[in-house]
FITIVEX-863344 format. One record per residue (C-alpha): x, y negated, z negated. Coordinates in steps of 0.1 Angstrom, whole numbers, padded with zeros to 4 digits, always signed. Each point is the difference from the previous one (the first is absolute). Layout:
! residues N
XYZ...
***
This chain:
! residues 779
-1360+0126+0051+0026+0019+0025+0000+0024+0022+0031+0028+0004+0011+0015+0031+0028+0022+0002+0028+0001+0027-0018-0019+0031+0011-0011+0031-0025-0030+0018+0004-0011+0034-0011-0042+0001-0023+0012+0032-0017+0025-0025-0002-0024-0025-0019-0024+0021-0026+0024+0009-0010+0012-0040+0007-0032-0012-0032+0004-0024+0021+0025-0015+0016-0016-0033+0034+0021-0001+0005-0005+0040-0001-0035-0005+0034+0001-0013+0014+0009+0035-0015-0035+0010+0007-0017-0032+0039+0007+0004+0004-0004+0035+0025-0027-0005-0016-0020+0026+0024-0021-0003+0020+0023+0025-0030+0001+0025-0005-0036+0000+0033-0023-0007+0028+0027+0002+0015-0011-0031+0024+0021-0021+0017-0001-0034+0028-0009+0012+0005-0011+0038-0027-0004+0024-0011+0030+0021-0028+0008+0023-0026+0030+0003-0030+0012+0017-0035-0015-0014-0011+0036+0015+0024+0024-0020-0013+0024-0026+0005-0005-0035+0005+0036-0018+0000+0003-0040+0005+0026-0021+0001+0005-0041-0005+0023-0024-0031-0023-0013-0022-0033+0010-0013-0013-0024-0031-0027+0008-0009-0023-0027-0037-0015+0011+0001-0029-0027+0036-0012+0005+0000+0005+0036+0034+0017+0000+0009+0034+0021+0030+0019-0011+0020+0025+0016+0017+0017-0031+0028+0028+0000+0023+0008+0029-0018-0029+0024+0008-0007+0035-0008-0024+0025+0012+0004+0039-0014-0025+0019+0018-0010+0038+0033+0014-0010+0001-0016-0034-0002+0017-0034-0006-0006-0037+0008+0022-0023-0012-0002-0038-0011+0015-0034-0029-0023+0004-0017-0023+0019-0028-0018-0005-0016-0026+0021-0024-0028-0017-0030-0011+0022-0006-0030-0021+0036-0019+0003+0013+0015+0036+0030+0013-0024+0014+0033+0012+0021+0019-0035+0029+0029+0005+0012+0010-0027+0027+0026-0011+0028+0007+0021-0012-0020+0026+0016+0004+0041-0012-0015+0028+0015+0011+0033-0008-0023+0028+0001+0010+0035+0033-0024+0010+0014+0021-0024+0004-0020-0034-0004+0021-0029-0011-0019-0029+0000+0014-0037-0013-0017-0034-0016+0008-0037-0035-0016+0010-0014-0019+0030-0029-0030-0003-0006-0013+0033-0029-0013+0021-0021+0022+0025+0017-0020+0026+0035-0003-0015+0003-0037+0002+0004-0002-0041+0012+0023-0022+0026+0006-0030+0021+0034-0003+0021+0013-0026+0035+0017+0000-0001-0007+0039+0026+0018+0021+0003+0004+0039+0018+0019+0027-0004-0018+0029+0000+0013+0036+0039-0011+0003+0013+0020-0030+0001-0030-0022-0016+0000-0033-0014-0024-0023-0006+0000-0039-0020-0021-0022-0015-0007-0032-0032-0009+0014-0012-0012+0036-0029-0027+0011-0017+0005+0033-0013-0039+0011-0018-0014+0026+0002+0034+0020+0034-0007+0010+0022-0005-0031+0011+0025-0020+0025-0010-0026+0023+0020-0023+0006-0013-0037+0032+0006-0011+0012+0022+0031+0029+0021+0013+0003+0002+0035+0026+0027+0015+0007+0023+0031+0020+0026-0016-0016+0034-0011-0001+0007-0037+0023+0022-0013-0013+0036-0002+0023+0009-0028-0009-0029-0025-0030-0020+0014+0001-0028-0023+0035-0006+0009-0002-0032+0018+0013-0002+0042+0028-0006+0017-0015-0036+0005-0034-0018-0010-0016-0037+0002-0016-0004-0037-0022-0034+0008-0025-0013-0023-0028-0001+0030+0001+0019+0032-0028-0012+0024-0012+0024+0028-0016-0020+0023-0021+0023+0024-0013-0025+0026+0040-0016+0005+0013+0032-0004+0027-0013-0029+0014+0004-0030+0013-0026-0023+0022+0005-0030-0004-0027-0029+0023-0006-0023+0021+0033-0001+0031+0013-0002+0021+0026+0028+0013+0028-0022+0024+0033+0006+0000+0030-0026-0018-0023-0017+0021-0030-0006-0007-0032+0013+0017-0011+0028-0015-0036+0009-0030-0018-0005-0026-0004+0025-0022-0032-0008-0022+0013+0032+0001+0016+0034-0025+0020+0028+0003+0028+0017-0024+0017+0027-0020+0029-0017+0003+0035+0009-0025-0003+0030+0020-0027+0021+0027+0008+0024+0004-0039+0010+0001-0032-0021+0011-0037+0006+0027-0010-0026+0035-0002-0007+0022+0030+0004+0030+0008-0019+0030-0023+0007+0033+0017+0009+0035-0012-0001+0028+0003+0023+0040-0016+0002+0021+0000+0032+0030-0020-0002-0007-0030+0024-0040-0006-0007+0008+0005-0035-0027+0010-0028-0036+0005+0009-0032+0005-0014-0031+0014+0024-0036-0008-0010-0025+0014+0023-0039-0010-0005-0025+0026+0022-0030-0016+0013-0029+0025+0005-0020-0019+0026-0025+0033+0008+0004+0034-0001+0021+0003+0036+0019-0031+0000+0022-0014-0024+0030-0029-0008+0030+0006-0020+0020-0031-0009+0035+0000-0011+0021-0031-0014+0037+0011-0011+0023-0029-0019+0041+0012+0009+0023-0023-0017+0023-0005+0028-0026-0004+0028-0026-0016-0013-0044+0016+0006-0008+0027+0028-0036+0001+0006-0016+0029+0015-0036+0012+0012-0013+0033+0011-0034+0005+0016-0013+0037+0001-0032+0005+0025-0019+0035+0000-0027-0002+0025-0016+0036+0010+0024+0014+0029+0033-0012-0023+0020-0022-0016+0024-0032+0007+0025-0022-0022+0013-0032+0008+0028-0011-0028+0021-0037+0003+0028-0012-0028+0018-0029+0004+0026-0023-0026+0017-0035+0006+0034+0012-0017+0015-0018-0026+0035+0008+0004+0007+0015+0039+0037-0006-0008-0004+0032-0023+0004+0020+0033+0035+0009+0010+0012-0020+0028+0002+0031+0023-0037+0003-0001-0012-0035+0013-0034+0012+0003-0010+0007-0037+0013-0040-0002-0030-0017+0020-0021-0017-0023-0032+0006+0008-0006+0044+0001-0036+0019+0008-0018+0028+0015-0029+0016+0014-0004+0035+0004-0034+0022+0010-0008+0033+0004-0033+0021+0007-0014+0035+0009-0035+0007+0013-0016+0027+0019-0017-0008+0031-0020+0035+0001+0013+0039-0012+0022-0002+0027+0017-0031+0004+0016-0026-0024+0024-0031-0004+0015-0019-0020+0033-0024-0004+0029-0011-0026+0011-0032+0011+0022-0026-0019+0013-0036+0006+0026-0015-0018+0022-0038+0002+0031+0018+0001+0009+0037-0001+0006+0009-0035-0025-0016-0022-0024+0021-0010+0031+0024-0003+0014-0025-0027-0029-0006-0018-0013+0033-0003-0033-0006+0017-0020+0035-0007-0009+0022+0029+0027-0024+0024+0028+0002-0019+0021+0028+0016+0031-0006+0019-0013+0012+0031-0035-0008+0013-0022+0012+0028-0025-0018+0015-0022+0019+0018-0034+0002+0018-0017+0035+0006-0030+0018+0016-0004+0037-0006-0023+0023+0015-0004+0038-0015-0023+0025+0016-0002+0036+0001+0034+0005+0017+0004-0034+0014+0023-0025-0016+0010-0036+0010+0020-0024-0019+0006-0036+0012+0022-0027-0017+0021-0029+0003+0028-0005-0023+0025-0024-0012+0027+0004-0025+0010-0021-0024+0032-0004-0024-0001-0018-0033+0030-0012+0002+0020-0039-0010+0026+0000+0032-0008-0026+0031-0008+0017+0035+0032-0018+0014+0020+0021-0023+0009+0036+0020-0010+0023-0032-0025-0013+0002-0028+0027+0003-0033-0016+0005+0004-0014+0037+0012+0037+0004-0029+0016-0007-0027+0005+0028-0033-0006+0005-0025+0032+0015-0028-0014+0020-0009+0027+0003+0001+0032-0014-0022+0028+0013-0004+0037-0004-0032+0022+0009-0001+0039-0003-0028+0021+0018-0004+0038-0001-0029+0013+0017-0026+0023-0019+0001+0018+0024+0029+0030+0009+0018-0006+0034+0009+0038+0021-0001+0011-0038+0021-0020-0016+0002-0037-0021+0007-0036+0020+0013-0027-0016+0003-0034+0019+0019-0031-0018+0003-0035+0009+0029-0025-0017+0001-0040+0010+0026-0021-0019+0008-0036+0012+0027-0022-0020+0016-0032+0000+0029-0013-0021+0019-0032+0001+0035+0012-0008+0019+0034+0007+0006+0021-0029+0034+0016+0006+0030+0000-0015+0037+0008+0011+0009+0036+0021+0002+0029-0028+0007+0029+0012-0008+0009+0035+0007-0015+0033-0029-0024+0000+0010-0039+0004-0021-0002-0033-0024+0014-0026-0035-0016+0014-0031+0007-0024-0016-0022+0013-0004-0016+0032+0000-0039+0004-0036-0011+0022-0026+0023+0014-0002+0034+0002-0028+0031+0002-0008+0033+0008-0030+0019+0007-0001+0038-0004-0027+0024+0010+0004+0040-0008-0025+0029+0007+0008+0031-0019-0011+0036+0003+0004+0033-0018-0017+0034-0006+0012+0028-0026-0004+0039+0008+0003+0026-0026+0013+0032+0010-0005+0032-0014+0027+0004-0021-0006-0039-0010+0024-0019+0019-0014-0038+0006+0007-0010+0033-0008-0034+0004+0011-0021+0039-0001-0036+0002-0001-0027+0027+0005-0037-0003+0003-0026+0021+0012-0035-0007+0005-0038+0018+0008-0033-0015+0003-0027+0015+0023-0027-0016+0011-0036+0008+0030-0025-0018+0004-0035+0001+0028-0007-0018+0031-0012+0006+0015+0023-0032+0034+0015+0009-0001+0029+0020-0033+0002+0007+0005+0013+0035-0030+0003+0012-0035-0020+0003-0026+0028+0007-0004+0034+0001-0023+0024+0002+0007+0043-0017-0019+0029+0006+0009+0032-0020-0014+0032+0009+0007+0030-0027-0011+0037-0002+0003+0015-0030-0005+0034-0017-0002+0010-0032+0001+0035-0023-0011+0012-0029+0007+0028-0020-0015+0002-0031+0012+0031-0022-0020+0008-0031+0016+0021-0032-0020+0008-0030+0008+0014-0035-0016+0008-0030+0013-0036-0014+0005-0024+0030-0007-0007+0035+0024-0014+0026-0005-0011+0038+0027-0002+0022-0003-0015+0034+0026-0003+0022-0010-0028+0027+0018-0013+0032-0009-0029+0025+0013-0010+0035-0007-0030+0018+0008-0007+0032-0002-0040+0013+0016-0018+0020+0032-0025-0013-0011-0033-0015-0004-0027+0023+0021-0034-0009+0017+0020-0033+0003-0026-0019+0001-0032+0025-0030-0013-0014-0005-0015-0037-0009+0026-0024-0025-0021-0026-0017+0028-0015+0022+0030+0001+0028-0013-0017+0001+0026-0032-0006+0032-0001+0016+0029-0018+0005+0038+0014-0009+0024-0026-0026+0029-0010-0025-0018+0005+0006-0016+0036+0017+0035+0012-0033+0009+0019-0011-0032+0015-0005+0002+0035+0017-0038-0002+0021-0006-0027+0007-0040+0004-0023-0020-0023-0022-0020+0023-0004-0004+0038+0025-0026+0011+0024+0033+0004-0014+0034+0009+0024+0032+0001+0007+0013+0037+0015+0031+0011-0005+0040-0009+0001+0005-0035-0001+0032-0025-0008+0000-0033+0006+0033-0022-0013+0004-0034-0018+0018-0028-0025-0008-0022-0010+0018-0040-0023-0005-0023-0007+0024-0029-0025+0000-0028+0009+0020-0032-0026+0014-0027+0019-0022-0027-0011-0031+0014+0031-0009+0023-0003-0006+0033+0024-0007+0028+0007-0014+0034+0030-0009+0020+0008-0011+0040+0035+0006+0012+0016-0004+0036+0019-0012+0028-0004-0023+0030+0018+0008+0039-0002-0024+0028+0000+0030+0026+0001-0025+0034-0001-0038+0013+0006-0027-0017+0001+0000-0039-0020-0033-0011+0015-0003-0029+0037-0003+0011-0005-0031+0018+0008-0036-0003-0028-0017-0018-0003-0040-0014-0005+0017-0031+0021+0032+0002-0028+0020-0007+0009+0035+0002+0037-0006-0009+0011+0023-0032-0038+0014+0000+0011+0036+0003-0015+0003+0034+0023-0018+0023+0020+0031+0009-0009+0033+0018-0008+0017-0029-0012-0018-0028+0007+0001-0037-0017+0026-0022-0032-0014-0017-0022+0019-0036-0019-0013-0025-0015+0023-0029-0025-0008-0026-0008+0018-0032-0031-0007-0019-0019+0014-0032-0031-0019-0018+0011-0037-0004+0039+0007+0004+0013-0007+0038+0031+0001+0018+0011-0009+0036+0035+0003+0015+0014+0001+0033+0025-0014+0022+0021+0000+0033+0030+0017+0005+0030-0002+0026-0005+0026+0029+0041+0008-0003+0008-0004-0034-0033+0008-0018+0012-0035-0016-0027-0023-0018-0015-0029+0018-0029-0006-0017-0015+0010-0030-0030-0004-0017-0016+0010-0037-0036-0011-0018-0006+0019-0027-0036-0010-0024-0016+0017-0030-0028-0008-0028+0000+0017-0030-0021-0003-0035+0028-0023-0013+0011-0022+0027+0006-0004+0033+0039-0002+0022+0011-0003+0040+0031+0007+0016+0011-0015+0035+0029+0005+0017+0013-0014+0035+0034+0005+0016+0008-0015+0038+0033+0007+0014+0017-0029+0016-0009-0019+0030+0023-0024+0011-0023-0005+0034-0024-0017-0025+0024-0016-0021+0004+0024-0027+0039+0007-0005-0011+0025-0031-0020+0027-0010-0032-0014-0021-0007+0019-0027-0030-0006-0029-0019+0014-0026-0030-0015-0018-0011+0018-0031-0032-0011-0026-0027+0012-0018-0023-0004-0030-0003+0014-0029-0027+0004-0023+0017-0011-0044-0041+0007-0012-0032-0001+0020+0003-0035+0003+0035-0014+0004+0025+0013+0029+0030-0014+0011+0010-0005+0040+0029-0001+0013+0019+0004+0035+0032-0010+0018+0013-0002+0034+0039+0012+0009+0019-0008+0023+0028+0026-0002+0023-0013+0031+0007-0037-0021-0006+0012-0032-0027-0021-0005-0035+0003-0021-0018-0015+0025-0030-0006-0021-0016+0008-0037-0030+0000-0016-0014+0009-0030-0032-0006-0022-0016+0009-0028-0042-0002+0002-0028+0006-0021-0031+0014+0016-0037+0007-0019-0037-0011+0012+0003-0027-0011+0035-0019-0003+0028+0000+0023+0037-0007-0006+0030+0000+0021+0035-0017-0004+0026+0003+0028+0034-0006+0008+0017+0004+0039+0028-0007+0009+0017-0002+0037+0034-0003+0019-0006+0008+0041+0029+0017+0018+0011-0019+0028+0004+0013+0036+0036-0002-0001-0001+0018-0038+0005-0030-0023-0018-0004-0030-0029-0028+0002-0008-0022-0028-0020+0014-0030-0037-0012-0005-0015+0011-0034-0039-0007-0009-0018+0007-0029-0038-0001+0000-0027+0012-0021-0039+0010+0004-0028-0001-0028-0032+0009+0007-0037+0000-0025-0027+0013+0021-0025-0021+0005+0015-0030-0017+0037-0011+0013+0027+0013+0020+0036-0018+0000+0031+0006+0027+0002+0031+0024+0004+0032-0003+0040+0015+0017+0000+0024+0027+0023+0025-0004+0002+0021+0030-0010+0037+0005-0022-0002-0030
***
């Protein structure tokens, strides 16, 4: 006896209520309970709502009375929580529990696994079950194939005879097998550990075998972290010798974890290293330690004693949390037995040549802004403080370092305040100076040996008016005092304390001039500043820590101070002249350019003065009239150029040029940069300093490219540095193999020695990656 209905769609909750009602009944007999109840899946292990709806719809059900059986037949589907089966049939047997799909069968669960097969036999709660022809997509991209597939126990599901791979099919000739594959003779799919172990299989690529894999796990599609080893890696310098890296993660919880490392170098003997990662709710924190009992410290060179001492560790920490949406803190912090160890040994995250330790409190509001931190610098480097190059007892330690910014919400006679506070305090145990250069100062002092500090607080106000014709007139007033102090007994240090105040009045117009056409639009405005202050208090008596480089170009031509930081402020009345452009064109190009000239119009010109630095010396500024500044950019879809310069005031003579030039195109990708310096013996620099640096990619198919870039040095003749690779890139594999090669230019122009290294970078998603990717700059 059965009953046909034709094209219906059955809410569970209506089910319930005509459950007397034999063709309804299916809606309750294929629930899948299972999914209400124990969250069980096919494959995995996911979770729904015992409340959801469960929706069907088929072209006919089909009720078979004796049997006990309901089908769904033709064109059936079943929604239920986010999850979908799809089928030519489906018929669900009261007697056994036994749910049957059959005829191209896909489920879609809601973690997004898609699951295919010829014909489906499985319990009503999906702990048992057998499937034909099995193939998945899991959530990941991966995919799995099999002859057949067992679901056990709720929790295994195993894969006769299957392929395991993360590469897409191709389009073109789907049968054609992928780039790579792990044929194994079981896979298991544990959903309650969350693995997947091969048995007895083989790795393969286009479908030759590679190696053979008696057995291995991997986490399954749904897990981000899971204990076990990682990849090893491999590295040889020259006085550790060979090594081979074996990390093992331990995934103690779901915030906190343990990564252990053990690396076997045969010159030095075992390094041991441990990283601990804490996530609690307001942020994060790492503390890492490596340490190795060397095997060989005569190894070393003799001029770096310190690389020698037997016994060689480290501890380093760092952390960032956020106290509320306003204020956070955090730290970087590392401690080491001598200075260059974790330099050496390539400790990850501590291994650069310079470090900064540093402790921080930050505060962000509205249009408040305060930053706090203590610093200390450290140099990687193998030479013994008592030597004088020495740079690590040079370097000084900031305790502190403060800066807050306030600008009231509200306007002040019309106009915008600004207030700005800056506290820096240092110490450093020895002077670092060298011998005079170039100007009259007993010696070029960058740093000062002892204690010194400055505190600087500025108030700032300014207003713009438009006129009619729209000229922007905008007046400022400043006013400045720091106080400062020395204690040092650095040469030519002449004085112990001091305190400056700077008062400036400035004014500033606008002119901006609009032309249109049918095919562009341009702006020109022509702009003009005067500042009148009084001259600079101590010029240069006092150590200049933090204003040391700066560079007078386009950019800088407007700054009301010009110097990089506040240990020097510019005093005197100054005039800057310019004119800015930008234009937009209806072909896509657009436009913009800055061009100008400086004039110290009265008192004294900051930036001709004596300073322990020479700051200011050869800037462009240190005369009456400074040298000519422009800069112009170009720019159209992904193609970009930049240019500009600085040019003698008399001779209209090059001092400084700069080009950066980048583009992206459908095949590839190149940069240009370009940087010439005219000589400046006050610095040091007898000769000009020319360089270009040139690279790019290029695209040989859709997958393959080569890189490439050097670095000239055109005053010595000298290819400062090369690079070039050639990678492989798809979804699924990843392939690089690099060569670089380098020779530094001296300061006096000599040729350096040459350094070549070779290094490579494989990578199979989701299984293995080898070495490291290069970096080839610009791209």
């Amino acid at each position: 006896m059965g009953l046909n209905v034709t094209r219906s769609v059955l809410p569970t909750w209506f089910a319930r209520l005509a459950c007397g009602t034999a063709v309804l009944c299916l809606a309750g007999g294929i629930s899948l309970p299972a999914y209400a109840q124990t969250g069980d899946a096919l494959v995995g292990n996911i979770q729904t709502d015992p409340n959801a709806q469960l929706l069907l719809e088929s072209d006919e059900l089909v009720y078979d009375i004796n049997a006990k059986t309901i089908s769904a037949v033709g064109g059936v589907q079943i929604d239920y929580d986010g999850n979908r089966l799809v089928a030519r049939q489906v018929t669900y047997d009261q007697n056994t529990g036994r749910l049957k799909a059959m005829g191209k069968v896909e489920i879609v669960e809601k973690d997004g696994n898609r699951i295919y097969a010829d014909n489906l036999d499985i319990t009503d709660d999906f702990r048992e079950g057998f499937v034909n022809a099995l193939r998945v997509e899991a959530a990941d991209n991966t995919r799995f194939a099999a002859e057949s597939a067992e679901r056990i126990g709720g929790e295994l599901t195993t894969f006769n005879n299957g392929i395991y791979t993360a590469c897409e099919p191709c389009r073109a000739k789907p049968d054609k097998a992928p780039l790579w594959q792990v044929r194994a003779q079981k896979i298991v799919w544990n959903g309650k550990k969350k693995t997947i172990r091969f048995e007895r299989g083989r790795f393969e690529m286009f479908g030759m075998p590679l190696a053979f894999l008696p057995a291995f796990e991997i986490a399954d599609p749904t897990v981000k972290r899971k204990s076990g080893f990682l990849m090893p890696s491999y590295r040889y310098e020259t006085d550790l010798g060979y090594g081979v890296s074996v990390p093992y993660f331990w995934a103690l919880a779901p915030n906190y974890d343990l990564t252990l490392t053990g690396t076997g170098y045969t010159k030095q003997g075992f390094l041991g290293e441990a990283e601990w990662r804490h996530r609690l709710a307001n942020g994060a924190y790492s503390i890492k330690l490596a340490g190795i009992s060397q095997m060989n410290p005569d190894e070393f060179n003799d001029s770096e004693p310190e690389d020698q001492s037997k016994n060689r560790g480290m501890i380093g920490t760092s952390g960032a949390f956020q106290i509320n949406p306003r204020w956070s803190y955090g730290w970087n912090v590392m401690a080491q037995t001598d200075k260059a160890f974790a330099y050496r040994y390539g400790i990850e995250g501590y291994d650069d040549y310079n470090i900064t330790n540093q402790i921080y409190l930050t505060g962000l509001h509205d249009r408040n802004y305060f930053d706090l931190r203590f610093y200390q610098f450290l140099v990687q480097e193998s030479i013994p403080d008592s030597n004088t190059s020495a740079s690590e007892p040079k370097q000084p330690w900031v305790l502190p370092s403060l800066d807050y910014a306030y600008t009231p919400t509200q306007s002040v006679a019309g106009g915008e305040l600004n207030f700005d506070v800056n506290l820096q305090a240092l110490h450093r145990d020895r002077e670092d100076g060298t011998t005079p250069i170039g100007l009259t100062r007993s010696g070029y002092l960058s740093g000062a040996e002892g204690n010194n500090g400055r505190i600087t607080a500025e108030a700032e106000w300014k207003r713009s008016f438009i006129s009619d014709n729209g000229l922007v007139i905008t007046p400022l007033l400043a006013l400045r005092g720091d106080g400062m102090y020395v204690d040092s007994d650095s040469i030519g240090v002449t004085r112990s304390e001091a305190f400056r105040a700077m008062a400036t009045a400035g004014l500033e117009a606008r002119w901006p001039i609009l032309f249109s056409s049918t095919s562009s639009t341009h702006v020109l405005e022509p702009t003009a500043q005067l500042f009148v202050r009084n001259n600079e208090p101590y010029a240069g008596d006092m150590p200049n820590e933090d204003a040391q480089s700066f560079v007078f170009d386009a950019s800088s031509l407007f700054d009301r101070d010009k110097f990089s930081g506040y240990d020097r402020v510019e005093g005197g009345t100054r005039a800057n002249l310019g004119i800015r452009y930008s234009g937009t064109f209806n072909n896509g190009w657009s436009l913009n350019g800055i061009a100008g000239q400086s004039f110290q119009l009265g008192g004294l010109n900051s930036f001709a003065t004596d300073d322990f630095v020479n700051a200011g010396a050869e800037s462009g500024l240190e005369s009456s009239r400074s040298d000519y500044v422009a800069m112009i950019g170009a720019s159209r879809g992904a193609f970009n150029l930049t240019t500009g310069g600085r040019f003698d005031k008399d001779s209209f003579e090059v001092r400084r040029a700069e080009v950066a030039s980048t583009t992206a195109g459908q095949y590839g990708t190149m940069f240009l940069k370009y940087a010439f310096i005219a000589a400046q013996p006050t610095y040091g620099f007898e000769d000009d300093r020319h360089e270009v640096t040139l690279g790019g990619s290029a695209k040989l198919t859709p997958n393959w490219r080569v890189l490439g870039s050097g670095t000239y040095d055109i005053i010595s003749d000298t290819l400062v540095k090369r690079t070039a690779a050639l990678a492989y890139d798809d979804e699924c594999f990843t392939y690089m193999m690099s060569y670089t090669q380098e020779q530094p230019v001296t300061a006096d122009g000599n040729q350096g020695d040459k350094t070549t290294t070779w290094g490579f970078n494989i990578s199979f998603r989701t299984l293995w990656e080898f070495g490291k990717p290069v970096d080839i700059g610009g791209i």
